[in-house]
Kinemage of the C-alpha trace (Angstrom):
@kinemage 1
@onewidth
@group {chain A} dominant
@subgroup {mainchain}
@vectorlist {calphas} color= white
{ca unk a 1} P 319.804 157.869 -48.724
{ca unk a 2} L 320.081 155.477 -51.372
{ca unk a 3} L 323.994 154.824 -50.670
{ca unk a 4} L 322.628 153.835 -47.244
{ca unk a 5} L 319.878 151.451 -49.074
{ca unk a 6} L 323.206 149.869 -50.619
{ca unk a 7} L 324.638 149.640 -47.730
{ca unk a 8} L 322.083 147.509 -45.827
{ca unk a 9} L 321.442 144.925 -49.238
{ca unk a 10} L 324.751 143.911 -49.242
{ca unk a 11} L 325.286 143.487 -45.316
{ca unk a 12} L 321.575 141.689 -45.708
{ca unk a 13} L 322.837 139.825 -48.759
{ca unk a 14} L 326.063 138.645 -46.350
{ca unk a 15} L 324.180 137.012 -44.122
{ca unk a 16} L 321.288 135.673 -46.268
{ca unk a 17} L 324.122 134.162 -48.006
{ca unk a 18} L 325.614 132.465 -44.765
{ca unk a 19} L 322.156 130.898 -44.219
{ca unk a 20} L 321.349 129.543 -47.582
{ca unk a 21} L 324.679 128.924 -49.157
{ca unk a 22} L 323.136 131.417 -51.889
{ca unk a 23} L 321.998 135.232 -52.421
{ca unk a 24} L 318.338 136.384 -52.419
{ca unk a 25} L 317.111 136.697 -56.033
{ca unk a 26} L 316.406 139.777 -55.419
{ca unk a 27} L 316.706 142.633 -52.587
{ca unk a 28} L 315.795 146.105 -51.845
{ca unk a 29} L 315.347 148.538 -48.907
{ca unk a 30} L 312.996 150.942 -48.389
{ca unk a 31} L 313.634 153.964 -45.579
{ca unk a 32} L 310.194 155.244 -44.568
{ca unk a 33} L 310.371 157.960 -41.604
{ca unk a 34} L 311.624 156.014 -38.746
{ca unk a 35} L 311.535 152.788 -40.077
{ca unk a 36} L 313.947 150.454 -42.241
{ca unk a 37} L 312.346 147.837 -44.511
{ca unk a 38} L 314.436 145.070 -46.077
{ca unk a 39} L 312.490 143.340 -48.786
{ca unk a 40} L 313.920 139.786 -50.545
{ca unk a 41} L 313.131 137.106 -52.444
{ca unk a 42} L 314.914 133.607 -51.646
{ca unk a 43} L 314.319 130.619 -53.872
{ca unk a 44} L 313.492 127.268 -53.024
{ca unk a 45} L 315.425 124.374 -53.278
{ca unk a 46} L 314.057 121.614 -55.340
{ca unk a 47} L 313.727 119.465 -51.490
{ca unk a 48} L 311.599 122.706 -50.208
{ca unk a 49} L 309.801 123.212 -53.892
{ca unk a 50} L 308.297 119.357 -53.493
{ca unk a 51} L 307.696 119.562 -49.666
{ca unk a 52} L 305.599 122.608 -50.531
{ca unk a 53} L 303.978 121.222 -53.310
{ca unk a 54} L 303.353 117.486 -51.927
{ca unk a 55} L 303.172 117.247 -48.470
{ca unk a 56} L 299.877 118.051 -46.402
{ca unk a 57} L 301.587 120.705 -44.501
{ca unk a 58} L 304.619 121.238 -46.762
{ca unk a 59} L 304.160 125.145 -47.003
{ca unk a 60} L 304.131 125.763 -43.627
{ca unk a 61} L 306.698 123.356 -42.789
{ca unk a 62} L 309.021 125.460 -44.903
{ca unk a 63} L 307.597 128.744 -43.644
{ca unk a 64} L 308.335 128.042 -40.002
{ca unk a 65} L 312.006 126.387 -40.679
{ca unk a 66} L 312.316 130.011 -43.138
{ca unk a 67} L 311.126 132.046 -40.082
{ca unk a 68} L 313.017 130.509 -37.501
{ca unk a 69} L 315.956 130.516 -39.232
{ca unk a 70} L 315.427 133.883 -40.116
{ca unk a 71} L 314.824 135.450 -36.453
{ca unk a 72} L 318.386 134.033 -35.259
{ca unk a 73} L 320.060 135.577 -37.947
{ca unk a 74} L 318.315 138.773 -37.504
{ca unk a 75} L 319.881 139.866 -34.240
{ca unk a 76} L 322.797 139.749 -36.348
{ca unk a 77} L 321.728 141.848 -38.843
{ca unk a 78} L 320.322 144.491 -36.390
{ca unk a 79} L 323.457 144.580 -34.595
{ca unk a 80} L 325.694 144.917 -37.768
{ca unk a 81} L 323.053 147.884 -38.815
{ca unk a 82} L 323.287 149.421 -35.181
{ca unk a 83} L 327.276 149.126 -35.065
{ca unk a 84} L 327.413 150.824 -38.968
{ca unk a 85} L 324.910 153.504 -39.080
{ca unk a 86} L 325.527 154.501 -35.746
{ca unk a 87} L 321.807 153.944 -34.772
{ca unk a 88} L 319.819 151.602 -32.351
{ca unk a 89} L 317.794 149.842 -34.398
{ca unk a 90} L 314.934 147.899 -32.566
{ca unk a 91} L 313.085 144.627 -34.678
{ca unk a 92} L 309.348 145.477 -35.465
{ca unk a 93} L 308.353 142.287 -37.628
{ca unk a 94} L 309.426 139.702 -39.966
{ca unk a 95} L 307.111 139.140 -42.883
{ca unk a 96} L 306.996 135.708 -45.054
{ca unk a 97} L 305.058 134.909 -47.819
{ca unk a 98} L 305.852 131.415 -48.878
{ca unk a 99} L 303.926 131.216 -51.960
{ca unk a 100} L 305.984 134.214 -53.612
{ca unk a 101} L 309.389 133.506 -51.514
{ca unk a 102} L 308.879 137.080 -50.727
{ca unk a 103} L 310.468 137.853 -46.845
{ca unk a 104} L 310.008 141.423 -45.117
{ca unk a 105} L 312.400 142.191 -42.430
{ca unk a 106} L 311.378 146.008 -40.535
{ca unk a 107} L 313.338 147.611 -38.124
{ca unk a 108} L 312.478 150.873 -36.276
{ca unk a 109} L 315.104 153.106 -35.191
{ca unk a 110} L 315.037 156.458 -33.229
């Protein structure tokens, strides 16, 4: 199980990395029953860290450019899963917390 938790951070990391130009600060999975949770921290860029902190609507200005950006890579990420671990994996939800940079990607699979 937990080579398959590997697994999954560092084909997460990959792409989290192609979308930020840097790694998550930190990353782990969790495999409950029949579902796969991917758990990461991102940081903010000093740009994002004063549009949170100074605009009106800064937080959820970042949150929805975060999410968005977020649900086209996650097809991605499903199919990469899907291809490796020889499972179809269906996307349940994608979780963002901007005040902790804390991001929750689930996937269900049969």
């Amino acid at each position: 199980m937990k080579q398959f938790e590997n697994e999954i951070c560092k084909m997460t990391i990959k792409h989290i990395k192609e979308l930020t130009g840097k790694g998550p600060k930190n990353i782990y999975v969790k495999i409950i029953e029949d579902k796969v949770e991917i758990h990461f921290w991102l940081q903010k860029s000093p740009l994002e860290k004063y549009v949170c902190d100074e605009l009106r609507e800064g937080k959820c200005l970042v949150k929805d450019i975060y999410q968005d950006a977020l649900q086209h890579r996650i097809k991605e990420i499903q199919n990469d899963l899907s291809v490796r671990f020889s499972q179809d994996l269906k996307f349940e939800g994608l979780c963002a917390d901007i005040e902790t940079d804390k991001y929750v990607i689930t996937f269900i699979y049969d």
